[in-house]
C-alpha positions in Angstrom: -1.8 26.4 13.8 0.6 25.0 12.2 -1.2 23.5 8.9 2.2 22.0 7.1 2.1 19.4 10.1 -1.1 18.9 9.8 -1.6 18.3 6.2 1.5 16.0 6.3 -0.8 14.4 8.8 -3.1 14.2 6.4 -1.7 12.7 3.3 -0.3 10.2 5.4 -3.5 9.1 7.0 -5.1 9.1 3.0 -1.9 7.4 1.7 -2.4 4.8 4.6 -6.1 3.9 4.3 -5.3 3.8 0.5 -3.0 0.9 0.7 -4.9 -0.9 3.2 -8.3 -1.1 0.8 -6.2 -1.2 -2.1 -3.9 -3.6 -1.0 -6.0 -6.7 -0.2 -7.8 -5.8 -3.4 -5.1 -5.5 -5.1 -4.1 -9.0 -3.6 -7.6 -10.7 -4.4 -5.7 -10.0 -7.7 -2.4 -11.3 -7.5 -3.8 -14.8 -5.8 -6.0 -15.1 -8.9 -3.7 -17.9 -10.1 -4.2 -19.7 -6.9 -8.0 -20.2 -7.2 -8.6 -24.3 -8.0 -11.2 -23.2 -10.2 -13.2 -20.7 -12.7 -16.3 -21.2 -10.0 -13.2 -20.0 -7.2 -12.3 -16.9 -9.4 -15.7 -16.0 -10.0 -16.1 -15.7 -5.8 -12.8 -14.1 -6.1 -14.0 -11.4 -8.3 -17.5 -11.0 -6.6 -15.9 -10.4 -3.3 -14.4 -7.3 -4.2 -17.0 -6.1 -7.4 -18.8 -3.4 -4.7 -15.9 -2.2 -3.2 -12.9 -2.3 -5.2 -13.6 0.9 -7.6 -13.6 3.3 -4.8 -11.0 2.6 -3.5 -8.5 5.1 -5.5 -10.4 8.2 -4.2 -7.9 7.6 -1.2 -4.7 8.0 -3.5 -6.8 10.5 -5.6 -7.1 12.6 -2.2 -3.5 12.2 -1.3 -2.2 13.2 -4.5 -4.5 16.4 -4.1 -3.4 17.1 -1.4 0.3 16.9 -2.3 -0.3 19.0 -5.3 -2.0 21.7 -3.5 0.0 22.3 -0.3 3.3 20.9 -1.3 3.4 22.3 -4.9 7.7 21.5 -4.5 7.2 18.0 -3.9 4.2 17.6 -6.0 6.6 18.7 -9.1 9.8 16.8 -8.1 8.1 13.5 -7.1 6.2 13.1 -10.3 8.8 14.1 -12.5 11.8 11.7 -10.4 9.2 8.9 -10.3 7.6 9.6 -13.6 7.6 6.2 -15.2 7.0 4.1 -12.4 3.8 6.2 -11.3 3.0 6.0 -15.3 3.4 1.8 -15.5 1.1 2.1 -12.1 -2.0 3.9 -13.4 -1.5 2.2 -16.7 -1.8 -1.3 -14.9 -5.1 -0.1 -12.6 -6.2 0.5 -16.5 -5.6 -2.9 -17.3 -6.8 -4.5 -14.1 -10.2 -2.1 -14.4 -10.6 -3.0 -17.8 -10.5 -7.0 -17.5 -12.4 -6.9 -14.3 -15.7 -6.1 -16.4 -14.7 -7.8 -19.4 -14.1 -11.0 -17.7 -17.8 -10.4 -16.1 -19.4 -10.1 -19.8 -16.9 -12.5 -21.3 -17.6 -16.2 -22.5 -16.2 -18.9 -20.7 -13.1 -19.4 -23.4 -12.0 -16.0 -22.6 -12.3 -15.7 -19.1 -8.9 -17.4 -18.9 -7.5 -14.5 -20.7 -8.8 -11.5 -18.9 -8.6 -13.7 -15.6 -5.0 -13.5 -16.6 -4.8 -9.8 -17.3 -6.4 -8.9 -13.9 -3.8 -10.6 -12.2 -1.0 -9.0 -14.0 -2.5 -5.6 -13.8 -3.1 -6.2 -9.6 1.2 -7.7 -9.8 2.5 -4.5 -11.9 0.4 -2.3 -9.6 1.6 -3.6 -6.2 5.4 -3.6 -7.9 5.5 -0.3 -9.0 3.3 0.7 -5.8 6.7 -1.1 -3.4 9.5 0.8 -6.4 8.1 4.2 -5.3 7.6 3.5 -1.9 11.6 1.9 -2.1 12.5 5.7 -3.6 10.7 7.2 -1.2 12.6 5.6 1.5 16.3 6.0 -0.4 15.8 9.8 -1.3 17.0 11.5 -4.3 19.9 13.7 -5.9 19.5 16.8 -6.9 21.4 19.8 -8.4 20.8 23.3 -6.6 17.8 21.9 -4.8 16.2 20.7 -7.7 15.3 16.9 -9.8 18.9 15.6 -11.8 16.5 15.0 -14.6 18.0 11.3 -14.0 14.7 9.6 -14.6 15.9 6.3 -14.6 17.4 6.6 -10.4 14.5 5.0 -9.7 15.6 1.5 -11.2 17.6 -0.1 -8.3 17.6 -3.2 -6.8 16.3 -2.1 -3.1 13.2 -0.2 -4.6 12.4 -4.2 -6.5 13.1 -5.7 -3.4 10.4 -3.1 -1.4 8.3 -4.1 -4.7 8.6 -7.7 -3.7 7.5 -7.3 0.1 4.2 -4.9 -1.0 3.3 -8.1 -3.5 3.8 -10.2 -0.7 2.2 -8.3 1.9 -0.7 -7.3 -0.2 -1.2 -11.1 -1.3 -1.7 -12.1 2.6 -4.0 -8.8 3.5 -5.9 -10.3 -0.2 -5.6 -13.5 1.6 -7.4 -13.0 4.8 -10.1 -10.7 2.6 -11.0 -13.6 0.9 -11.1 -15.7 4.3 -13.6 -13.1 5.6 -16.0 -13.2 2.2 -16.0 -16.9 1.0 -16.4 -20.0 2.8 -16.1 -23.7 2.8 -13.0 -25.3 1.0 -12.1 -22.0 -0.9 -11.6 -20.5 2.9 -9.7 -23.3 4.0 -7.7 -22.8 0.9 -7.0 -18.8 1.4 -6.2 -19.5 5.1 -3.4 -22.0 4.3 -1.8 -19.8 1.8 -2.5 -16.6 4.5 -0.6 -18.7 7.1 2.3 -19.3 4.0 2.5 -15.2 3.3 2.6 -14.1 6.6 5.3 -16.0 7.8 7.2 -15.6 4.2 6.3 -11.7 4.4 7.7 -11.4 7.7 11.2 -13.2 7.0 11.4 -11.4 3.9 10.8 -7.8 6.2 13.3 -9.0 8.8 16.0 -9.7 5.9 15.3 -6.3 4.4 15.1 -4.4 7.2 18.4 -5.8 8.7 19.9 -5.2 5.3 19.0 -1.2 5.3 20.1 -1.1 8.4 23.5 -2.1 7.9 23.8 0.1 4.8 21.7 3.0 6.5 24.7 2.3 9.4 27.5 1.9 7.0 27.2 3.7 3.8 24.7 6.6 4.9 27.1 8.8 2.9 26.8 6.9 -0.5 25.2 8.0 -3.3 23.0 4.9 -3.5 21.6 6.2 0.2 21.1 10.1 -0.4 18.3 9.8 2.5 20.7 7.7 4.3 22.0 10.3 6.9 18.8 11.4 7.7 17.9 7.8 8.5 20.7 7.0 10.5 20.4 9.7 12.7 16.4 9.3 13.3 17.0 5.7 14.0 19.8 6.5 16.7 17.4 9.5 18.2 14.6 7.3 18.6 16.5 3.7 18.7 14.2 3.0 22.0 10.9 3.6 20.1 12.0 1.1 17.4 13.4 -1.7 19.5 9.5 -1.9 20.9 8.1 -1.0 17.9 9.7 -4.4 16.2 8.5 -6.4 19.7 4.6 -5.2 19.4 5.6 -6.2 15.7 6.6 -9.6 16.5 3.8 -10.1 19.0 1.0 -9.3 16.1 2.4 -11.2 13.9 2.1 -14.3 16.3 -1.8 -13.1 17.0 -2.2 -13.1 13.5 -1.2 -16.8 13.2 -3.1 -17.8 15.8 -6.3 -16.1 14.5 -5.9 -18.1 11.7 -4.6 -21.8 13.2 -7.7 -21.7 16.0 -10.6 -24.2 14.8 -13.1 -21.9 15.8 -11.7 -18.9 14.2 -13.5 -15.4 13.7 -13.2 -15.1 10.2 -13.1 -11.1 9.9 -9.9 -11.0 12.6 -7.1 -12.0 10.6 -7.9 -9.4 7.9 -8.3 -6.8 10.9 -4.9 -8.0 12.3 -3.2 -7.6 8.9 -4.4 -3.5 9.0 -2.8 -3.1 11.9 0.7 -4.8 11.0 0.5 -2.3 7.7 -0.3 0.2 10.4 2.7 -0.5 12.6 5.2 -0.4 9.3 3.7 2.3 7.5 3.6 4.6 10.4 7.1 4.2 11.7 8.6 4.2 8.2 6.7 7.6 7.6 8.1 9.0 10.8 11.5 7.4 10.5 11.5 9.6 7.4 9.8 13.0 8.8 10.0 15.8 8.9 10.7 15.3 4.8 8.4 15.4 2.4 10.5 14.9 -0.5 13.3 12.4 1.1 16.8 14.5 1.7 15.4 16.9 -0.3 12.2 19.3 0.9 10.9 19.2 4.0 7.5 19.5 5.2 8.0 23.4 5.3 10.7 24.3 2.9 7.7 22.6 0.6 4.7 24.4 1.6 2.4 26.0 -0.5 1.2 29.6 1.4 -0.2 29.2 4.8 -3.4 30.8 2.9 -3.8 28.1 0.7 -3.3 25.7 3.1 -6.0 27.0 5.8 -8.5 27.2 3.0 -7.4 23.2 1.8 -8.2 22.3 5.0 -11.2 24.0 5.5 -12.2 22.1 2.2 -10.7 18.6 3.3 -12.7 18.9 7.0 -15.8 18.3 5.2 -15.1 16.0 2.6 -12.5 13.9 4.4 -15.2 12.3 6.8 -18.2 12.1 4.0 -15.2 10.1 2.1 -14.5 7.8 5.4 -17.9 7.5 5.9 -19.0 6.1 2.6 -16.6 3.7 2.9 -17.0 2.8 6.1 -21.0 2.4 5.0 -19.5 0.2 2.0 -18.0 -2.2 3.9 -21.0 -2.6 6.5 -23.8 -2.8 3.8 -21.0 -5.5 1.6 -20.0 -7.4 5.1 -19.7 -11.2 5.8 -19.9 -14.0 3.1 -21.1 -13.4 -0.7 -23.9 -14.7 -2.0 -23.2 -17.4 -4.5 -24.9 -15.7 -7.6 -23.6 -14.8 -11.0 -24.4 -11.5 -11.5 -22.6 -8.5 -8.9 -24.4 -5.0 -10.2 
């Protein structure tokens, strides 16, 4: 058994389960400036209050894994992307912190902390799309190992991956909100869902073609070092991505007619927007496998001993569907529309 596969498996599946709970959360917080009203913010915040601090434990359980069966990676990733993973946990601080102050705060401060939640939920889903960007672009190194340039990170392509996770995660935050409150705000959040997903889905195409061309073009620049990998993954599976970006296209029209129907089921556009993150997480993984560090380590050159690995796994069999399960219970016990009631404990 082959347990580097599997384990890359693995963080994969945690990474992508974290940025689907995460990310409409995450969202709930960057359309906090949206909300008509304090009443609107308050169902904003109450939507979320049981859910929204477990949520990590998927990136927690990722980033274990990483450490712990690709020890390589572990230590180049964290020191190449050093300062943007350090501005992200600092603003999940910030966004933690002002989501219970704002609960105990008086009305002329709410504005404040209302204010700080949503720039904690932006910074996190920017520096979230930065490392994702870096991810995707690779890394130079010297003999194998990180340039110590800590600063490669800051390019315009890894902002521009930053600017589609806000959007993205604003319309997966979007149709959240759709599924918890009712009335006018639902009306609201379905009008603005309808706005991101087509303005998420232009911005995608534009990017996409764009890396393409420079994937196609300029593989062999430094601004690319991933970029031959790339190109040659796309060309080998170049069937597999020409339907991939139909099935694309075709849940991305469901999804707007989910939410233009009159009779709408209010929990399918938030199921619809999973699957699109699905669809683009997945292939960009495997467009990028079998690498765990981008152009640099791959899934084996990385491992930790095949010992270690077994006994990992062993561990993450039985804690892997306890975690899954809890927040699977979560959701059911916190489904369909809040109460309207001030306090959420």
């Amino acid at each position: 058994m082959d347990f580097a596969i599997i384990w890359s498996i693995l963080i994969g599946v945690a990474l992508f389960i974290y940025m689907a709970l995460d990310g409409f959360d995450l969202g709930v917080g960057i359309l906090f400036p949206f909300a008509r009203t304090t009443d609107t913010r308050d169902h904003m915040m109450q939507s979320i209050a049981p859910i929204w601090d477990t949520n990590e434990t998927w990136l927690i359980l990722a980033a274990g894994g990483l450490y712990g069966v690709f020890p390589k990676a572990y230590v180049f990733i964290f020191n190449a992307l050093y300062i943007p993973l350090m501005g992200m946990l600092i603003c999940l601080i910030f966004r933690g912190v002002s989501f219970e102050f704002r609960f105990k705060a008086p009305e002329k401060l709410k504005l404040i902390w209302s204010f700080l939640f949503f720039l904690g939920s932006l910074g996190a889903s920017l520096f979230q799309g930065i490392i994702l960007g870096q991810l995707i672009r690779g890394f130079h190194t010297v003999n194998g190992h990180f340039d110590n340039n800590y600063w490669f990170w800051f390019q315009d392509f890894n902002f521009f991956v930053g600017g589609l996770v806000i959007l993205f995660y604003a319309f997966m935050g979007a149709n959240f909100l759709i599924y918890r409150l009712e009335n006018n705000d639902k009306q609201q959040f379905t009008s603005i869902s309808k706005f991101l997903l087509w303005g998420s889905s232009a911005y995608f195409a534009v990017l996409l073609s764009a890396t393409a061309y420079v994937i196609q073009k300029y593989s062999a620049l430094e601004i690319f070092p991933s970029g031959p990998h790339l190109k040659e993954r796309l060309l080998t599976f170049y069937p597999f991505y020409m339907g991939f970006l139909v099935v694309l296209a075709l849940i991305i029209i469901k999804t707007h007619q989910a939410l233009s129907t009159k009779t709408m089921i209010d929990s399918r556009p938030f199921i619809y927007g999973i699957v699109l993150l699905a669809f683009v997480f997945g292939s960009t993984t495997f467009l990028g496998w079998p690498y765990v560090v981008p152009g640099v380590h791959t899934i084996w050159e990385a491992s930790s001993h095949p010992e270690t690995q077994k006994l990992m796994f062993i561990g993450a069999s039985v804690f892997l569907p306890l975690i899954l399960g809890y927040s699977l219970y979560n959701f059911y016990i916190f489904r369909g529309k809040i109460a309207n009631q001030k306090l959420y404990h």
